[in-house]
N, C-alpha and C positions, 0 to 999 in steps of 0.2 A: 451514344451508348447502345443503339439499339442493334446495328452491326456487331460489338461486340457478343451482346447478349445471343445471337443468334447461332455464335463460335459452337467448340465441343466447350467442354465442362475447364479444363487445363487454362484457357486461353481467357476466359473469363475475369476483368479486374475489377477492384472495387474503389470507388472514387473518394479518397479522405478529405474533411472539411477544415480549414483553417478557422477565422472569424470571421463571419458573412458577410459582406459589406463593409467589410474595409481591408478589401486583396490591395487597395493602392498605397496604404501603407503598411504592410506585410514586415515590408523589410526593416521599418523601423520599429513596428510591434519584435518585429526580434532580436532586440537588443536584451531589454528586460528580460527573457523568456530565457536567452543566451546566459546574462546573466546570473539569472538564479538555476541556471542547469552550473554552470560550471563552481559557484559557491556551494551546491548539493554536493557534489562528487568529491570536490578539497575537503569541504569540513566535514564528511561522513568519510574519507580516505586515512586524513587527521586523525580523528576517533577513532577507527580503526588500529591504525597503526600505533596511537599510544597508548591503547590497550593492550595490544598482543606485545611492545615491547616493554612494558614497565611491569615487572613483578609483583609489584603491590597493588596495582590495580586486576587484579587474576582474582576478584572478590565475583560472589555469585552476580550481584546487581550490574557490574559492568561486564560480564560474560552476557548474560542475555541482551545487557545496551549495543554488546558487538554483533549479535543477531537481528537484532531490531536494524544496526547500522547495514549492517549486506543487504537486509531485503528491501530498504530506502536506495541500495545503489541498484540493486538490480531494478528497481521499477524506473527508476531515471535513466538508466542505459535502455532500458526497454522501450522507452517510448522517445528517445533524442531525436532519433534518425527519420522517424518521421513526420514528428513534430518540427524539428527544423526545415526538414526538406523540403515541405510547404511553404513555412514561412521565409524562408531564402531562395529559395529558387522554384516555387511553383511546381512542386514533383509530388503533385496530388491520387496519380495512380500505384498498385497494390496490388500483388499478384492474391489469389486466394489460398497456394502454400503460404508467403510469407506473413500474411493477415492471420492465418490462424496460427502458427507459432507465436504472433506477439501477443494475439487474445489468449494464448494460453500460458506465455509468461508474465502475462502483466495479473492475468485472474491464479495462477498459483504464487505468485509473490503477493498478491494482496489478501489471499487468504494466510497465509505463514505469517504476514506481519500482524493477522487479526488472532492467530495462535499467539506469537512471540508477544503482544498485549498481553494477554491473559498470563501466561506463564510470568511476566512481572509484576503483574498483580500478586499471584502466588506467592513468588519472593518476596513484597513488601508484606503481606503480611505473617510468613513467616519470620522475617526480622522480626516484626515489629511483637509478636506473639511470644518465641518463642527463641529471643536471641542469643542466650547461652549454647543452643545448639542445631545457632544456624548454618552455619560450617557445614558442621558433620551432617545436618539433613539434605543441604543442598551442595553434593559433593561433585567434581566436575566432571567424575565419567556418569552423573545420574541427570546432570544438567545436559551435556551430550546425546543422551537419549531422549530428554526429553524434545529437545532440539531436532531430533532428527525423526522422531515419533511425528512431530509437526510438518516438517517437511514432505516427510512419508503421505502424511494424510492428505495432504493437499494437494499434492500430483497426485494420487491415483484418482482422488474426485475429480480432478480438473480435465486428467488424460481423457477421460470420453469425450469433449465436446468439441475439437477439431474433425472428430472423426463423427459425430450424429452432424455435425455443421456440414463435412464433406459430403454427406451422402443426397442432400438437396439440389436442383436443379435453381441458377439464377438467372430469372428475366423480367427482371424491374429495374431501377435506372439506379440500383448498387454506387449511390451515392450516402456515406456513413454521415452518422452524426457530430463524429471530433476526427481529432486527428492522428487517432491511433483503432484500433481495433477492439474492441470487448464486442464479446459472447452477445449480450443483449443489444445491441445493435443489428451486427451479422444477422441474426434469425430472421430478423424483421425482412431481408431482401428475399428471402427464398421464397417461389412460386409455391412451395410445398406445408403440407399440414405440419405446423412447427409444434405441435402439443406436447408432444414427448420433450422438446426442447425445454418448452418453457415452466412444463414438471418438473424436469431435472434441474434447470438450472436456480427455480426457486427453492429446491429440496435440499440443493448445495447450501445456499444463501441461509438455510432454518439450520444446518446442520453443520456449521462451519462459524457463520459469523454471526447466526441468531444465538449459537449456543455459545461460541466465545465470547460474547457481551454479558449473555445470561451470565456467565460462569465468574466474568468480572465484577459483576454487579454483586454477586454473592459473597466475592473474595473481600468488596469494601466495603460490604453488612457487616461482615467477622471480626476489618481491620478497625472500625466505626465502635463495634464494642467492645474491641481491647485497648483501643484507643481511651475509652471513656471510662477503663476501669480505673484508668491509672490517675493518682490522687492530685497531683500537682497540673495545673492548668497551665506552667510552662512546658511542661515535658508532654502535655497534651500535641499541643501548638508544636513544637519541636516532632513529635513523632509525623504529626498530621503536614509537616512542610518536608518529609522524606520521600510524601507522594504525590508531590506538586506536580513535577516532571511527568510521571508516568499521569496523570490525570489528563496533564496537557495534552501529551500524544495519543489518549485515549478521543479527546476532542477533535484534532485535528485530523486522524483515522475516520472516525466511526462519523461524522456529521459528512462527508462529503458520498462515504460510500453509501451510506445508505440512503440519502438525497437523493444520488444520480441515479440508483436502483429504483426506489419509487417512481421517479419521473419516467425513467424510460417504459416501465409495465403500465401505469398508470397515467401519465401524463399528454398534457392535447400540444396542438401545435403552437399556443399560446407560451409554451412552457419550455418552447427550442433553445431560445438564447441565455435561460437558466439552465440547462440542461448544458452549454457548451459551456456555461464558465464553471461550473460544479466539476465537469469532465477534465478542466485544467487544474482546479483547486486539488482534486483526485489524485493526479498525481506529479506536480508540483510542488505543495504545499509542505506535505507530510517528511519527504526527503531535504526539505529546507529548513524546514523548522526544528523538527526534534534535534540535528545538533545545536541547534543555538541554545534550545531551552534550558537542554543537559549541561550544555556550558555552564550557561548561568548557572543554576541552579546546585550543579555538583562541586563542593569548593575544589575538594581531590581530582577532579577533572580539567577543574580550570585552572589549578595551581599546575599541571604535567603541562597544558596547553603553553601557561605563559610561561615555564623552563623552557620549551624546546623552542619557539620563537622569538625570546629573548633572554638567551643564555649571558 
């Protein structure tokens, strides 16, 4: 590496890691990894598409589940090509353009999906509050905005940090932590004063998904005491299993992001091998599971599922 490092700036690559000590069976760690990539992308393609074609599913709660479904694909598409490409063919180098286009689509689709959390939060307890006019509160050019208000937010936060990333000099052995690209990783290679970096990038992190937890936490304060007005203990139970689902994905989001986030500012070298299975949990997990859960979970979902595959 140290030939490389001594290149111009262009020429510079950075070296992605698989799982350390066990490159000789790579190829068979990528079977599972294969597999749950290609069950990601069917069952959130599924979801998808029998949402946008079933009329009666066009209800606010499965509009935002189709949002929540895109940014589960884009974050698996985002990181396939080099997640496999190690683990099948040992193609561990990374130019520093294409590292930073994925650290900036894997860091703006994972904040969009820490928005699209919150925004169904909202909606549960709107239903749940106020459902004679949940309809007309949650109407679908307001849900569109809201959807793209999120969007918005998250790329122009995220746009800077390819570009404060690029302006550093690298000559350290630009060997990453996983095997795709994020922000806090990258900074740690540069020769240079990364402070501004790690201001900004923690100022994101308080103002994006510190405040999108905040703002869910508060959504199921509201839905907890409308929940508890209502007299009957089955219709408690009933209201309180409408936000199973969304609880779930709020688990399987929020414990791995911000795991891997403390480890890497905070964490020693004791903390490496937690640090890479957090890093596959990240983003693995989140695009596998919430279709399953929603299956379950949503009868109206799982009754279009088993129409269309066994008609």
């Amino acid at each position: 590496m140290s030939g490389v490092n001594d290149t111009k700036f262009n020429s510079v690559v950075f070296l992605l890691t698989g799982i350390p000590g066990q490159e000789d069976v790579h190829l068979w760690i990528s079977v599972p990894f294969c597999l749950m990539y290609v069950i990601s992308i069917v069952s959130n393609s599924v979801i998808l598409f029998i949402i946008k074609t079933d009329q009666t599913l066009h209800e606010p709660m499965f509009i935002f589940l189709s949002m929540l479904v895109i940014t589960d694909l884009g974050l698996s598409i985002s990181t396939i090509p080099t997640t496999l490409g190690i683990l099948l063919f040992n193609s561990r180098e990374i130019s520093l353009d294409a590292c930073f286009a994925q650290l900036f689509f894997i860091d703006s689709l994972s904040n969009i999906e820490s928005s699209v959390l919150f925004l169904m939060a909202f909606d549960r307890f709107i239903a749940l509050s106020n459902p004679l006019r949940y309809a007309s509160i949650l109407t679908p050019p307001r849900i569109a905005k809201m959807g793209l208000m999120a969007v918005l937010r998250s790329v122009v936060l995220i746009l800077p940090l390819p570009f404060l990333l690029k302006r550093f000099r690298y000559c350290r052995a630009n060997v990453l932590s996983h095997s795709y690209c994020l922000h806090q990783d990258v900074m740690k290679m540069a020769c240079s004063d990364i402070t501004v970096n790690i201001i900004y990038g923690l100022s994101i992190k308080l103002l994006m998904v510190g405040l999108d937890s905040l703002l869910i936490f508060l959504s199921y304060v509201m839905i907890l005491k409308t929940v508890l007005s209502v007299a009957s203990h089955a219709e408690r139970l009933r209201a309180l299993n409408t936000c199973v689902s969304h609880l779930c994905a709020i688990v399987l989001f929020y414990l791995p992001h911000i795991g891997l986030s403390v480890i890497h500012r905070f964490g020693n070298s004791s903390s490496h091998l937690l640090q890479i299975f957090l890093g596959y949990v990240y983003v693995l997990v989140p695009p596998l599971m919430n279709p399953i859960v929603y299956s379950v979970k949503s009868k109206h979902l799982r009754a279009r599922i088993i129409r269309v595959f066994f008609k």
